[in-house]
mmJSON file of the N, C-alpha and C atoms, coordinates in Angstrom:
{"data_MODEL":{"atom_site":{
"group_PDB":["ATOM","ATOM","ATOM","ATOM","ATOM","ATOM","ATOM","ATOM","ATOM","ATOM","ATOM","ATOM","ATOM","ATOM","ATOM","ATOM","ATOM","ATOM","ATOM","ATOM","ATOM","ATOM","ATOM","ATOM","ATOM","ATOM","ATOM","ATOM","ATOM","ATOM","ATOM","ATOM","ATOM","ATOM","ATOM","ATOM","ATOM","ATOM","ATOM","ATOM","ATOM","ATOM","ATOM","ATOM","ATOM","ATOM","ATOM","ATOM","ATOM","ATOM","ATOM","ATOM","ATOM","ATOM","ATOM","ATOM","ATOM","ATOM","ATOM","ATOM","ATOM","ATOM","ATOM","ATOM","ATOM","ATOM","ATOM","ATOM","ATOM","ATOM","ATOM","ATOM","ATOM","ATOM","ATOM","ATOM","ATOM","ATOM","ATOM","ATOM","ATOM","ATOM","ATOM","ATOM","ATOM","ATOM","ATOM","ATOM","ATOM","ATOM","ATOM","ATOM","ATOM","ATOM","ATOM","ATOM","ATOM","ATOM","ATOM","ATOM","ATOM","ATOM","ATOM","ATOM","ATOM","ATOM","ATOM","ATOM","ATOM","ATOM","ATOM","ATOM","ATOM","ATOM","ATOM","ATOM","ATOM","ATOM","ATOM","ATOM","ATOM","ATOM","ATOM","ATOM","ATOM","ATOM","ATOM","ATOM","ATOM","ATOM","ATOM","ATOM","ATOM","ATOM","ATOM","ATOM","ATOM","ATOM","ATOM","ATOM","ATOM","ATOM","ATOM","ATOM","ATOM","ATOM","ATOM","ATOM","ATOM","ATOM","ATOM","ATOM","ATOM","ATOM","ATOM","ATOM","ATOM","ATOM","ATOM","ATOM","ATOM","ATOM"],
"id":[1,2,3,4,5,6,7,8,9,10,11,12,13,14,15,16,17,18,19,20,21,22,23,24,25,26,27,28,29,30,31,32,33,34,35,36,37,38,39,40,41,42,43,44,45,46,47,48,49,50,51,52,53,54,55,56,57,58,59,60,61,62,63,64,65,66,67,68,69,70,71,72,73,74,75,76,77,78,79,80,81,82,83,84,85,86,87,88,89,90,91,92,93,94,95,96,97,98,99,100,101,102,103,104,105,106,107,108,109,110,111,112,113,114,115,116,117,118,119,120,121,122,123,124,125,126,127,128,129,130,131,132,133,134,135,136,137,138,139,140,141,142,143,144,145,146,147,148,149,150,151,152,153,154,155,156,157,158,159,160,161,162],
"type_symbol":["N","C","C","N","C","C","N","C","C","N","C","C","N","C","C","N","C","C","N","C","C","N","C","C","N","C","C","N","C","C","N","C","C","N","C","C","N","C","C","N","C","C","N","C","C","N","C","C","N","C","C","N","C","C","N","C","C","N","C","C","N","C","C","N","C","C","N","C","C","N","C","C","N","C","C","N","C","C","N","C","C","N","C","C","N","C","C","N","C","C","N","C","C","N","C","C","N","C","C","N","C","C","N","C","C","N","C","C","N","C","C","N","C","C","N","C","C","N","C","C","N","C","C","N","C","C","N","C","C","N","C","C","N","C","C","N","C","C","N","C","C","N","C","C","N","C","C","N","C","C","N","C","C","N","C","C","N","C","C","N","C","C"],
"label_atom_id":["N","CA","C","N","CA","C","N","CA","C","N","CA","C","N","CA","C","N","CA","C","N","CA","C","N","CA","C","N","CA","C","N","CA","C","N","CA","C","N","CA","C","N","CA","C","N","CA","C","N","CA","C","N","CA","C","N","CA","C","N","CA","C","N","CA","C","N","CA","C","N","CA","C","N","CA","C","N","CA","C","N","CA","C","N","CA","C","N","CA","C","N","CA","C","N","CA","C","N","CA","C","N","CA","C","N","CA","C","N","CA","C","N","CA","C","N","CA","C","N","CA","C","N","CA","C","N","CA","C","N","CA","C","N","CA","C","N","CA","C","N","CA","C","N","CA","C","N","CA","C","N","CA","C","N","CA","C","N","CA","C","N","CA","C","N","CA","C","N","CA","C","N","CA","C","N","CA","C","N","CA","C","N","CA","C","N","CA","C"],
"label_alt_id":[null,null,null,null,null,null,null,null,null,null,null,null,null,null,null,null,null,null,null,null,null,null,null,null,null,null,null,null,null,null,null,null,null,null,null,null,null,null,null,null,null,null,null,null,null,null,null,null,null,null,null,null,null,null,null,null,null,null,null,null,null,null,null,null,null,null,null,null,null,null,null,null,null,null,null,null,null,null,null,null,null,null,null,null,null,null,null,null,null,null,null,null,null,null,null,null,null,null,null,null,null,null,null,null,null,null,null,null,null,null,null,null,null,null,null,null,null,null,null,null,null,null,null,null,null,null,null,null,null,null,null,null,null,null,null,null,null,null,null,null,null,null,null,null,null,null,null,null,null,null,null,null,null,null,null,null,null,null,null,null,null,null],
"label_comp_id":["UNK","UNK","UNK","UNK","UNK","UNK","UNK","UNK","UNK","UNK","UNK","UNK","UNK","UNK","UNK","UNK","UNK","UNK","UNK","UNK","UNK","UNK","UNK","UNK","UNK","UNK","UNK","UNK","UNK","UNK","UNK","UNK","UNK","UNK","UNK","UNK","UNK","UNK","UNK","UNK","UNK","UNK","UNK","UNK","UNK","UNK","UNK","UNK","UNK","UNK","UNK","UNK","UNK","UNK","UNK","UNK","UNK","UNK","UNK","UNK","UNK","UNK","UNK","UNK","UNK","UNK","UNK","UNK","UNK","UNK","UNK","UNK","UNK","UNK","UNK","UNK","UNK","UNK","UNK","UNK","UNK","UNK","UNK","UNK","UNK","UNK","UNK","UNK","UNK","UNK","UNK","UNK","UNK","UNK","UNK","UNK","UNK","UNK","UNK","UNK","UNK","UNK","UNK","UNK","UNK","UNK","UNK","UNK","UNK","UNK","UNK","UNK","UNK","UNK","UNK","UNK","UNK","UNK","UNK","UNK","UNK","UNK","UNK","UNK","UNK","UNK","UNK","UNK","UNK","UNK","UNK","UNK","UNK","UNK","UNK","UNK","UNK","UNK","UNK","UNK","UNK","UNK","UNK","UNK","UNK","UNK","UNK","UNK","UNK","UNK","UNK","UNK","UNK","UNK","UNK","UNK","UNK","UNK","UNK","UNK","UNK","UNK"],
"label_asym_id":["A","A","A","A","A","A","A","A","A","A","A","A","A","A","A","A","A","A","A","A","A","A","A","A","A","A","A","A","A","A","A","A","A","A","A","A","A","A","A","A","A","A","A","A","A","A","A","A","A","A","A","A","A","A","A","A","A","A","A","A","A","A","A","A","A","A","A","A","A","A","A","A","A","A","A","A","A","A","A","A","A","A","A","A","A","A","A","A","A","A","A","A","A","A","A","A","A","A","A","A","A","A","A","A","A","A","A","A","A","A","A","A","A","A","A","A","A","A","A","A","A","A","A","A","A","A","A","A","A","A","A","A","A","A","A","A","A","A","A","A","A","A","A","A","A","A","A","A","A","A","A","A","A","A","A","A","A","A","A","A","A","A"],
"label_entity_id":["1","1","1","1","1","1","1","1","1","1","1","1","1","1","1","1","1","1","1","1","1","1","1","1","1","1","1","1","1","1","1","1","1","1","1","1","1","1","1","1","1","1","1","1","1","1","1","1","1","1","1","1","1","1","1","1","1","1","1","1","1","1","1","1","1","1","1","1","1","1","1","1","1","1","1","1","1","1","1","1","1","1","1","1","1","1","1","1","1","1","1","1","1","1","1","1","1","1","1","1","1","1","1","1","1","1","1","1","1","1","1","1","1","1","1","1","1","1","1","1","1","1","1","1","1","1","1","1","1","1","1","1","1","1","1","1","1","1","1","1","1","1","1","1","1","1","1","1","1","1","1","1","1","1","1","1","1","1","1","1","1","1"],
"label_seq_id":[1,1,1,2,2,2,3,3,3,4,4,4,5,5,5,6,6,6,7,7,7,8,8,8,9,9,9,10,10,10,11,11,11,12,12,12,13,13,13,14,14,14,15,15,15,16,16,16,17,17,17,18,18,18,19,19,19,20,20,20,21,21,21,22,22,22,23,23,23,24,24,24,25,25,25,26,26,26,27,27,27,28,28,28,29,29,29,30,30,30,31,31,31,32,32,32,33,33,33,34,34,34,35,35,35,36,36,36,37,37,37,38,38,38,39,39,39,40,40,40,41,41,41,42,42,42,43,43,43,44,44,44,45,45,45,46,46,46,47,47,47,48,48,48,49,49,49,50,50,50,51,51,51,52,52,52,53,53,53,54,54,54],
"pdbx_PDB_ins_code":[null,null,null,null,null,null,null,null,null,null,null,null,null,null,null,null,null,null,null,null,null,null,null,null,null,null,null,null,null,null,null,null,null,null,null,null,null,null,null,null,null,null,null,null,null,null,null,null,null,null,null,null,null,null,null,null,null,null,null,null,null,null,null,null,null,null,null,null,null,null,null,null,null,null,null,null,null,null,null,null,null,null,null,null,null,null,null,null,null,null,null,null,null,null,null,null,null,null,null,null,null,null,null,null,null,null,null,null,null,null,null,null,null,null,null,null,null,null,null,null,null,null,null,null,null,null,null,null,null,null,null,null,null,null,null,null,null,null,null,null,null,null,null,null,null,null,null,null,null,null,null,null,null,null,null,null,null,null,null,null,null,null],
"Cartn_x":[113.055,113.558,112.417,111.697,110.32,109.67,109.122,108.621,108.495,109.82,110.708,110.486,110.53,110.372,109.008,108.385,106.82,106.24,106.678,106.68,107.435,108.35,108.734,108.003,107.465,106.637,105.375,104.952,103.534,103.662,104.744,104.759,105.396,105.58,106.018,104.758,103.901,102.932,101.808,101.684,100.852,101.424,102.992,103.433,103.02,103.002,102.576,101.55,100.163,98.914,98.47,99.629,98.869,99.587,100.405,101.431,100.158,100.1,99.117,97.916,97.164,95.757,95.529,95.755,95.484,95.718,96.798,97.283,96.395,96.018,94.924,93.142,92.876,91.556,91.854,93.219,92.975,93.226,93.779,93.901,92.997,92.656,91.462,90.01,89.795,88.348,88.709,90.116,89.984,90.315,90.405,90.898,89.661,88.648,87.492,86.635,86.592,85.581,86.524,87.613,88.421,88.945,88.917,89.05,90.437,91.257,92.894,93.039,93.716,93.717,94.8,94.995,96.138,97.57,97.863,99.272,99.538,98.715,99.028,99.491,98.095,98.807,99.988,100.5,101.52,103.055,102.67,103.66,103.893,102.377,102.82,102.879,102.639,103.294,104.775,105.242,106.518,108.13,106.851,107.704,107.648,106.772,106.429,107.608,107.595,108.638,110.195,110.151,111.483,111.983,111.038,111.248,111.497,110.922,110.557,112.148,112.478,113.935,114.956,115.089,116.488,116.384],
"Cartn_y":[111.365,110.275,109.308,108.987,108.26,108.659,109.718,110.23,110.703,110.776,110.894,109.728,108.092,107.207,106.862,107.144,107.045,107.876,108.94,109.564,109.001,108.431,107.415,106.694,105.667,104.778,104.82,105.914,106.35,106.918,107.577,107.527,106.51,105.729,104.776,103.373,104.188,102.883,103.292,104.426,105.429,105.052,105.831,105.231,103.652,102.513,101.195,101.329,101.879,101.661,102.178,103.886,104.378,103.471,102.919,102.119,100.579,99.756,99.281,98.655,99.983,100.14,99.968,100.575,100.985,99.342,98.571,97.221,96.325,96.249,95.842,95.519,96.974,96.774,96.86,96.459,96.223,94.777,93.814,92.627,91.556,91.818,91.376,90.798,91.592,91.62,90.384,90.864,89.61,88.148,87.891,86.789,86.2,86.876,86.935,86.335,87.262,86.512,85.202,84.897,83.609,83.969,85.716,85.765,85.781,85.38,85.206,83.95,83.6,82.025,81.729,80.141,79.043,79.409,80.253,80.682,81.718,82.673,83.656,83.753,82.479,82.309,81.404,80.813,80.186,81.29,81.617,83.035,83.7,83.989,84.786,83.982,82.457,81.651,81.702,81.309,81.475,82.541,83.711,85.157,84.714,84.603,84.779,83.522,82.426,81.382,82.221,82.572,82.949,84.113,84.946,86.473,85.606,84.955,84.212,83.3,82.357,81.894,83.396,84.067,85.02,86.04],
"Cartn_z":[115.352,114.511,114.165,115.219,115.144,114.067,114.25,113.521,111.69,111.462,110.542,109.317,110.355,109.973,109.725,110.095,109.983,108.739,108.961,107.207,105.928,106.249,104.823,104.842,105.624,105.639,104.88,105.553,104.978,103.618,102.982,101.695,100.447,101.766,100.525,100.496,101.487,101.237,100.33,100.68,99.53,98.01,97.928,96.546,95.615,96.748,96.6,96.433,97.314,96.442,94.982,94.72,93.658,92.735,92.415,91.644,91.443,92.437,92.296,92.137,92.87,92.082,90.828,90.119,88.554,88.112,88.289,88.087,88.395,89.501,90.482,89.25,89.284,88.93,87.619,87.131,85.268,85.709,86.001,86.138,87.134,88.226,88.782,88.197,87.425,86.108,85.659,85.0,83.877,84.764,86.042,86.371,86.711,87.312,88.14,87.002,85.618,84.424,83.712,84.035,83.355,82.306,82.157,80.596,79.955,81.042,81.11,80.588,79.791,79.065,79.855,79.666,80.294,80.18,78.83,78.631,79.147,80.223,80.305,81.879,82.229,83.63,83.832,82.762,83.103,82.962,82.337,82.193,83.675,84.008,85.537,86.356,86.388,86.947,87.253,86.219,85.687,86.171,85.891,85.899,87.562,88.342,90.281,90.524,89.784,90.274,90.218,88.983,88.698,89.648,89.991,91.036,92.225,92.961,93.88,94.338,93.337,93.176,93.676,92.812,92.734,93.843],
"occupancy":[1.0,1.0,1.0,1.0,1.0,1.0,1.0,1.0,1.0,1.0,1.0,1.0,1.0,1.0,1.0,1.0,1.0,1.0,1.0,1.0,1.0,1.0,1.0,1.0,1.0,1.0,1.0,1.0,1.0,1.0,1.0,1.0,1.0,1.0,1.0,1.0,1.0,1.0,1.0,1.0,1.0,1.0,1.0,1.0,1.0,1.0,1.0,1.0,1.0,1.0,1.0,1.0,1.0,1.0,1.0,1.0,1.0,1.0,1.0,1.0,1.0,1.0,1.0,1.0,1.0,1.0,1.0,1.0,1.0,1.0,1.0,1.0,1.0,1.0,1.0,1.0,1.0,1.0,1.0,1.0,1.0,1.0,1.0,1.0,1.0,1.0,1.0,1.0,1.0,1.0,1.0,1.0,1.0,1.0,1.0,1.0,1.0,1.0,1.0,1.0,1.0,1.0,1.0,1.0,1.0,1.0,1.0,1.0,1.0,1.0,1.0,1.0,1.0,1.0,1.0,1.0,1.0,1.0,1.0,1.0,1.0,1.0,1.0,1.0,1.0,1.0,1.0,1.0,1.0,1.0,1.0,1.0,1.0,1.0,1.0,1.0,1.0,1.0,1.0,1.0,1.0,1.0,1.0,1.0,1.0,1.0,1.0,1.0,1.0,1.0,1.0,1.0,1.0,1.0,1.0,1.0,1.0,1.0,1.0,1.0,1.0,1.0],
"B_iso_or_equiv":[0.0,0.0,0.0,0.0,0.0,0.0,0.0,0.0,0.0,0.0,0.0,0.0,0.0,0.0,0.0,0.0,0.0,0.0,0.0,0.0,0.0,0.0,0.0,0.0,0.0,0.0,0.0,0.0,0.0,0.0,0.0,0.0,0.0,0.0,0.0,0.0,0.0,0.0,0.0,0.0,0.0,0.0,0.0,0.0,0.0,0.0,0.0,0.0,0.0,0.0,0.0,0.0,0.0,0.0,0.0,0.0,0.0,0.0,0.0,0.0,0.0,0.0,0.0,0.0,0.0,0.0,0.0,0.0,0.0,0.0,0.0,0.0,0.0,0.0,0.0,0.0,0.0,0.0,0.0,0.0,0.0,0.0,0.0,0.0,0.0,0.0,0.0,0.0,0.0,0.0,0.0,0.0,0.0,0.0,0.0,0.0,0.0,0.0,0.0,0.0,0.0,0.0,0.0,0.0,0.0,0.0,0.0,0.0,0.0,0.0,0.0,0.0,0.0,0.0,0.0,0.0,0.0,0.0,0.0,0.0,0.0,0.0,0.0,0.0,0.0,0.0,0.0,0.0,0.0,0.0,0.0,0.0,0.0,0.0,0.0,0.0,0.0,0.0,0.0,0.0,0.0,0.0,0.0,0.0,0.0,0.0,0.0,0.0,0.0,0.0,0.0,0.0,0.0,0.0,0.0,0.0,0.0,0.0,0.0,0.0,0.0,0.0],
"pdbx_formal_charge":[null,null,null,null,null,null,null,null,null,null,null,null,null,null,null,null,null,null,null,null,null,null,null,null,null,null,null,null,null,null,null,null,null,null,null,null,null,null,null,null,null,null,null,null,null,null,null,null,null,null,null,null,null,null,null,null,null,null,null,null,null,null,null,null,null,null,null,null,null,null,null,null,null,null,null,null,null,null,null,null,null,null,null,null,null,null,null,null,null,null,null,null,null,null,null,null,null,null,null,null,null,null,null,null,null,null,null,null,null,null,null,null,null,null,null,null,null,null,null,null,null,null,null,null,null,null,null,null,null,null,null,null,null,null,null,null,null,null,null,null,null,null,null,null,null,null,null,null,null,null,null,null,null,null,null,null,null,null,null,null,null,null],
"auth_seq_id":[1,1,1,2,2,2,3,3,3,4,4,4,5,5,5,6,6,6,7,7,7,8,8,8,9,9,9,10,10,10,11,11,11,12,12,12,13,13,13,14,14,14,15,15,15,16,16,16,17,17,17,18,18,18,19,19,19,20,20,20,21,21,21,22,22,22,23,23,23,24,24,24,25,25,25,26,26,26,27,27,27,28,28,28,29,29,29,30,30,30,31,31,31,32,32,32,33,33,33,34,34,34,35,35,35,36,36,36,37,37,37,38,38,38,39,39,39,40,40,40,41,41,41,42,42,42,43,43,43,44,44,44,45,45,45,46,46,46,47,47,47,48,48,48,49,49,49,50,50,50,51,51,51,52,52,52,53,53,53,54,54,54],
"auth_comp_id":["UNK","UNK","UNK","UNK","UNK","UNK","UNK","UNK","UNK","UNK","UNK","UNK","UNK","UNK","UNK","UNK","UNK","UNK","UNK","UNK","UNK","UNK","UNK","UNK","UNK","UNK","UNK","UNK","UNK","UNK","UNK","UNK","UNK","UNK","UNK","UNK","UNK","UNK","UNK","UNK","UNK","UNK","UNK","UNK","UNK","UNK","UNK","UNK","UNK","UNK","UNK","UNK","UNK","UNK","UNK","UNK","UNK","UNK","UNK","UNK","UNK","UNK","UNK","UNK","UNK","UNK","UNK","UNK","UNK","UNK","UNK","UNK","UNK","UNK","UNK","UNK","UNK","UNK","UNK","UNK","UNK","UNK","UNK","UNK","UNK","UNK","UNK","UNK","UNK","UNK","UNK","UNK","UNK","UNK","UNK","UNK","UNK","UNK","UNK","UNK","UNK","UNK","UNK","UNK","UNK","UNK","UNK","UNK","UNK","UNK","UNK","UNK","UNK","UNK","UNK","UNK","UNK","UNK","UNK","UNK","UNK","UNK","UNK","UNK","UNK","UNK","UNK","UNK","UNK","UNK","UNK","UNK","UNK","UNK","UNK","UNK","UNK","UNK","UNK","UNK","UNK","UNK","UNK","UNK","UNK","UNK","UNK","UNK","UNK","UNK","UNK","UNK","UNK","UNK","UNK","UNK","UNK","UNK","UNK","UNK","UNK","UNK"],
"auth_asym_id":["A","A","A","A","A","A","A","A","A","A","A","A","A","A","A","A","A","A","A","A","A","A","A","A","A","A","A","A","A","A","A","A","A","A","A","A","A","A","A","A","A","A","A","A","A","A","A","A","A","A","A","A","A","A","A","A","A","A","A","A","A","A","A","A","A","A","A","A","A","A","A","A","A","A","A","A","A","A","A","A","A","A","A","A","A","A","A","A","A","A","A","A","A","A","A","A","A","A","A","A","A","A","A","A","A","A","A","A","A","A","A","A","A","A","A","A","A","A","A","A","A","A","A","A","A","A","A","A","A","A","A","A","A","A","A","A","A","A","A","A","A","A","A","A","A","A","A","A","A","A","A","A","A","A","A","A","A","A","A","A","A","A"],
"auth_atom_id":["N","CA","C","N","CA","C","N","CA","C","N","CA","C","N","CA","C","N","CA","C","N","CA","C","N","CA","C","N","CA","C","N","CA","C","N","CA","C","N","CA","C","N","CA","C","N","CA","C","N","CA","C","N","CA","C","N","CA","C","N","CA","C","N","CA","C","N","CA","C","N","CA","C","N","CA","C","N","CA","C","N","CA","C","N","CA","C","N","CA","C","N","CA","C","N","CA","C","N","CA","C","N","CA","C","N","CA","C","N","CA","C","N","CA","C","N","CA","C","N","CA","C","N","CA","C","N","CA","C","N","CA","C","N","CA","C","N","CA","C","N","CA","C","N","CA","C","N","CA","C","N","CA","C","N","CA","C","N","CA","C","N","CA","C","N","CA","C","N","CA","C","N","CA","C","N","CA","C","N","CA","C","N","CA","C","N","CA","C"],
"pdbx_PDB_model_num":[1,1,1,1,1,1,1,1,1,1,1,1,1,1,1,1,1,1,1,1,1,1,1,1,1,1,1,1,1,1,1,1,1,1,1,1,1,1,1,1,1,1,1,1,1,1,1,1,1,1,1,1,1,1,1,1,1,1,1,1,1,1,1,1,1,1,1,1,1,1,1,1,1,1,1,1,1,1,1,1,1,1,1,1,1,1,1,1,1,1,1,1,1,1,1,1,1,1,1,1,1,1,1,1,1,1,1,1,1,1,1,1,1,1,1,1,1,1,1,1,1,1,1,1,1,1,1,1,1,1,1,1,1,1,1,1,1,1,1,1,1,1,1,1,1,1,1,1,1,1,1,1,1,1,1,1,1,1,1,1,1,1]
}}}
């Protein structure tokens, strides 16, 4: 049973990195060079408040 559970685990943490990665190193860049303007972080501001609330 241990065991069992440890294999979902491990594929669902796998699933989470390949999901993302790709997200990760497309969005990182642009935060790192500023090249994200004021409206965009207020947006994902926004969207993280609103997830965050419900």
């Amino acid at each position: 049973m241990q065991f069992c559970n440890l294999h979902v685990i491990m594929f669902l943490i796998s699933f989470f990195v390949i999901i993302m990665v790709p997200y990760v190193t497309h969005v990182l860049p642009q935060i790192m060079h500023g090249s994200m303007t004021e409206s965009q972080k207020l947006k994902i501001k926004k969207a993280f408040c609103e997830k965050s609330q419900n």
